[in-house]
C-alpha positions as CSV (number, residue, x, y, z in Angstrom):
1,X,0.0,0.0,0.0
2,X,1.0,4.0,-0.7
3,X,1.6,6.1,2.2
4,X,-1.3,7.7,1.3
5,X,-3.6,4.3,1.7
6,X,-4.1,5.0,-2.4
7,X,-3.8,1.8,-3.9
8,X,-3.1,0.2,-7.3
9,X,-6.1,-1.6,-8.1
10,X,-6.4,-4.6,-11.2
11,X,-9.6,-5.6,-12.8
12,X,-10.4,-9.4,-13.1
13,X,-13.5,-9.3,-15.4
14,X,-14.4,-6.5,-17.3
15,X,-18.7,-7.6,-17.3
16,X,-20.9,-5.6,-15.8
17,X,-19.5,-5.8,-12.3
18,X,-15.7,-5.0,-11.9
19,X,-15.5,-1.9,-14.4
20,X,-17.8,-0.3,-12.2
21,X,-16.1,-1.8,-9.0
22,X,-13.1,-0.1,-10.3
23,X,-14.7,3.3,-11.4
24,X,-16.1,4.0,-7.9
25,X,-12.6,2.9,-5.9
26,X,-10.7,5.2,-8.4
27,X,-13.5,8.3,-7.3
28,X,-12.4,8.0,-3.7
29,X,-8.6,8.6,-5.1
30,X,-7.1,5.0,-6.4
31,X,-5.5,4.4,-9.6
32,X,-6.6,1.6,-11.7
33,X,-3.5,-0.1,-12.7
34,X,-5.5,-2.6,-15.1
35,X,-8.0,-4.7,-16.7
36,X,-9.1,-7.9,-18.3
37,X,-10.9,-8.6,-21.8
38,X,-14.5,-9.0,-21.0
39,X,-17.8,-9.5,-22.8
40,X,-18.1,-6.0,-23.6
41,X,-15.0,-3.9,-23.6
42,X,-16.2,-1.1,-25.1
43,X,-18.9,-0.6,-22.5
44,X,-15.8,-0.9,-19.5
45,X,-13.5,1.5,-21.3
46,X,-16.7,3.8,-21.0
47,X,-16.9,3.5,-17.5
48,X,-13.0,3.1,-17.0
49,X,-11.5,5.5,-20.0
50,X,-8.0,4.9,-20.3
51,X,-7.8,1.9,-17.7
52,X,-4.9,-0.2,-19.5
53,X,-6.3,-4.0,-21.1
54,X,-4.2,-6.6,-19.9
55,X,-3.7,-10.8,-19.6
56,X,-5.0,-11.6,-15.8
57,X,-1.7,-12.6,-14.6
58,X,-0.2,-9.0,-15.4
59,X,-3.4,-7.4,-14.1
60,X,-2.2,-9.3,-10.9
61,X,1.6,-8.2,-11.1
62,X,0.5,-4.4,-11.4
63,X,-1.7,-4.3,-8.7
64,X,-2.0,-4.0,-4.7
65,X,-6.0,-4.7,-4.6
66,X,-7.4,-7.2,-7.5
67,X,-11.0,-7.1,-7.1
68,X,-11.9,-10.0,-8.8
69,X,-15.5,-10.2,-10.7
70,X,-16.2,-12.9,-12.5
71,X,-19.3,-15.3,-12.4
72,X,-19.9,-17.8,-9.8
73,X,-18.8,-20.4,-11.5
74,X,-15.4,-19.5,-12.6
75,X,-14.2,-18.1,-9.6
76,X,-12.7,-20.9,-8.4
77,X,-10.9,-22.1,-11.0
78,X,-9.3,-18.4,-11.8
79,X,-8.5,-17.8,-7.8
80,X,-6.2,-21.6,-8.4
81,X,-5.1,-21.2,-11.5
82,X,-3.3,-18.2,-10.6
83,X,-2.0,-19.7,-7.5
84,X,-0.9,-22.5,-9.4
85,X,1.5,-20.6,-11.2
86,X,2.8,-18.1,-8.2
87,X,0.8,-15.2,-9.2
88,X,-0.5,-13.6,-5.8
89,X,2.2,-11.5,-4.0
90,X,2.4,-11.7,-0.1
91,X,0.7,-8.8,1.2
92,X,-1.3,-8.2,-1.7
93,X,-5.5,-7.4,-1.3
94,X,-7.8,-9.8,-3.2
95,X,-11.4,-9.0,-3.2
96,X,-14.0,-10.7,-4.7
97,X,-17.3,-9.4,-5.3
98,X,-19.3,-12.8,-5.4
99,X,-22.5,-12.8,-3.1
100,X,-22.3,-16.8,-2.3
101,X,-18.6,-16.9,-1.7
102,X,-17.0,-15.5,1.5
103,X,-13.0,-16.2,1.4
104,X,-13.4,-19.8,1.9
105,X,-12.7,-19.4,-2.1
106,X,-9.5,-17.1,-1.7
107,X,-7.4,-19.9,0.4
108,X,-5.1,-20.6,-2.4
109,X,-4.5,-17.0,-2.9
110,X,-4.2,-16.5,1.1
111,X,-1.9,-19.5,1.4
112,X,0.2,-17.3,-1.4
113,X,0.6,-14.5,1.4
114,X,-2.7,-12.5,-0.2
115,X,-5.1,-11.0,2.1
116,X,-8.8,-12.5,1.1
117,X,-11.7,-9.9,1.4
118,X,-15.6,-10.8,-0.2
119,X,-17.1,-7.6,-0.5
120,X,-20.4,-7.8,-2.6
121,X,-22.0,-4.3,-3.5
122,X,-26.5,-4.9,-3.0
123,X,-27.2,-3.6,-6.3
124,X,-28.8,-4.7,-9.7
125,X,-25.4,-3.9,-12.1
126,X,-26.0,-2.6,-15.7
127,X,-22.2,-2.3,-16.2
128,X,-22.9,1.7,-16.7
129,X,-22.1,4.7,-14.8
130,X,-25.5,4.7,-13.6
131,X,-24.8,2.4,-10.9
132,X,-22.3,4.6,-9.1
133,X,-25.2,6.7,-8.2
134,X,-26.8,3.1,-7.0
135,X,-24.2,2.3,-5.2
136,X,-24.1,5.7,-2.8
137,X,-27.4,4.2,-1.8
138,X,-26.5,0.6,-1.2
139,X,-25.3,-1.5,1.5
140,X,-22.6,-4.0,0.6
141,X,-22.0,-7.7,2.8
142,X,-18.4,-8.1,3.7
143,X,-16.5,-11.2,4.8
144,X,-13.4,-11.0,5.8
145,X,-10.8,-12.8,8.1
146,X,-11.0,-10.5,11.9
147,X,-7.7,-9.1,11.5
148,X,-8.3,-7.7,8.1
149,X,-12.0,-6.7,8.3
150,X,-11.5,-2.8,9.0
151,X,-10.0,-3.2,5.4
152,X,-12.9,-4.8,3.8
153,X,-14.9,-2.1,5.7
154,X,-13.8,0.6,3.8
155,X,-13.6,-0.3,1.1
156,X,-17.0,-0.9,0.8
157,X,-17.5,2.9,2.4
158,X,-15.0,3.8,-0.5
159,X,-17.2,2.4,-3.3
160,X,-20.6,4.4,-1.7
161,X,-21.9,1.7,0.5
162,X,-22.8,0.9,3.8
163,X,-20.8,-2.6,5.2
164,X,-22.7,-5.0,6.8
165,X,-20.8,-7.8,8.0
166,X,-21.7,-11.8,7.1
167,X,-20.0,-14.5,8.7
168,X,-18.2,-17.0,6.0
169,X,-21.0,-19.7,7.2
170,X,-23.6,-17.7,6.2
171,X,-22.3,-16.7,2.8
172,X,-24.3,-19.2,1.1
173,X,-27.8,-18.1,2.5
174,X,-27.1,-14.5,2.0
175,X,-26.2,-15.2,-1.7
176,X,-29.7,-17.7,-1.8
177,X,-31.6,-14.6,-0.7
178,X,-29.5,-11.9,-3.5
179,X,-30.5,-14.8,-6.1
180,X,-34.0,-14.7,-4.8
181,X,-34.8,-11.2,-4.8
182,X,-33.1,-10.7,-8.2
183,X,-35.2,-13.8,-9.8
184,X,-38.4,-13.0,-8.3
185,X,-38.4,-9.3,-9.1
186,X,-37.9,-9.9,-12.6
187,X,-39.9,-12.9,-12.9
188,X,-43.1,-10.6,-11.7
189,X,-42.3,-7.4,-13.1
190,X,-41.7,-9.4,-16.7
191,X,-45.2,-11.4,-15.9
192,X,-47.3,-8.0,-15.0
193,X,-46.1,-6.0,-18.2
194,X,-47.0,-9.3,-20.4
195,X,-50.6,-8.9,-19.0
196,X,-50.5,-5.3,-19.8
197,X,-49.3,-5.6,-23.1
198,X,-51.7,-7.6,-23.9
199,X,-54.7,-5.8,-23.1
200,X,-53.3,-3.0,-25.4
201,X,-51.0,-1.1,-22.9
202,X,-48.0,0.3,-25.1
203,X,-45.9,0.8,-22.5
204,X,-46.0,-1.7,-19.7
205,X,-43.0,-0.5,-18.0
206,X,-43.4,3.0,-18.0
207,X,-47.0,2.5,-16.6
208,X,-45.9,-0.1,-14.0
209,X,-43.1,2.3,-12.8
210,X,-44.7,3.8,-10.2
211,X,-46.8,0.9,-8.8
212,X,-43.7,-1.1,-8.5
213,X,-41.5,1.2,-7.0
214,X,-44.0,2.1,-4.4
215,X,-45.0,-1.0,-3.5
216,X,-41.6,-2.5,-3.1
217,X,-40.6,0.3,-1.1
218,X,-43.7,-0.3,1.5
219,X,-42.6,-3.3,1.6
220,X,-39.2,-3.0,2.2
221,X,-40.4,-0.6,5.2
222,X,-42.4,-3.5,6.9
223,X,-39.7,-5.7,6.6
224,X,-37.2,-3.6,8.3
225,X,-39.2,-3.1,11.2
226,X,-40.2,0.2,12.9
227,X,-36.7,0.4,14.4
228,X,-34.6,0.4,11.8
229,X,-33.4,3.1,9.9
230,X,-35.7,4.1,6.2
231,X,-34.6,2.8,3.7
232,X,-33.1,5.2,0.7
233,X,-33.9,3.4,-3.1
């Protein structure tokens, strides 16, 4: 790390996740050292102009924080593969922003001398600058070894959100009920507009924005409880 706790941060997955990831740690003063090929580079070098496009393991070599964003699935094998061939450096941040992995997945990068954070921003990504507006509203779950959760802490503050802390056991059932709410929301919103359209309403979505946002918002309210805090959406 700098003297000045500003940190050079690499890109693993350039999809609608880590550009955006990257775009809000550089705001609070980092300096994005690099970035994988994704499935849509020219949307990431929107949202990170001038952020260089590199192979993974250099991305690693450059940087002292690799937030690493790829899908579920492929985590794994990337976090190993690197291992494999001696790419994490001792002291260096990993971060991962999986919802259903806690740092349980990192070991082969810890046992490298890498600090393991999972640090998974509560927001719908569209891989656009939009979302760093969603994310100054957001809370984000963190997981992180004791010694190094202060870390993991702010960098979720640094990205906009608010940390809540999740222990590694309950990972899994925090990402079940991120899978959920994404599923179900979309599964009814897609349903209701469907109906609409059907009996001649040309713009479902438009007409349903209200409504929707209203109602999820009550109900957000009632499930917080009268003691908690409003919630800002």
């Amino acid at each position: 790390m700098n003297r000045d706790g500003r940190l050079g941060i690499g890109i693993l997955g350039a999809g609608r996740v880590g550009p955006v990831v990257g775009a809000a740690l550089a705001g609070a003063g980092h300096a994005v050292t690099g970035i994988t090929s994704g499935s849509d580079d020219e949307r990431a070098a929107a949202v990170l102009p001038g952020a260089p496009v590199l192979d993974a393991l250099e991305v690693v070599r450059r940087s002292e924080l690799v937030v690493v964003a790829v899908p579920h699935d492929e985590l794994p094998g990337l976090i190993s593969g690197i291992a494999e061939i001696g790419g994490w450096q001792l002291g260096q941040l990993v971060m991962h922003t999986d919802p259903a992995h806690g740092v349980e997945v990192l070991r082969p990068a810890a046992e490298s001398g890498a600090i393991p954070l999972a640090v998974h921003p509560a927001i719908a990504f569209t891989g656009t600058t939009l979302d760093l507006r969603q994310l100054q509203a957001a809370f984000a779950a963190v997981t992180a070894p004791a010694a190094v959760l202060p870390i993991a802490q702010a960098l979720a503050v640094e990205m906009g959100c608010e940390p809540v802390v999740i222990a590694e056991q309950d990972r899994a059932a925090y990402g079940e009920a991120i899978a959920t709410a994404s599923a179900f929301s979309r599964a009814i919103v897609g349903q209701a507009t469907s109906l609409l359209r059907g009996v001649g309403v040309d713009n479902p979505g438009g007409y349903l924005s209200a409504l929707v946002s209203s109602t999820v918002e009550q109900a957000l309210r009632e499930a917080s409880g009268p003691l908690d805090p409003p919630l800002s959406l």
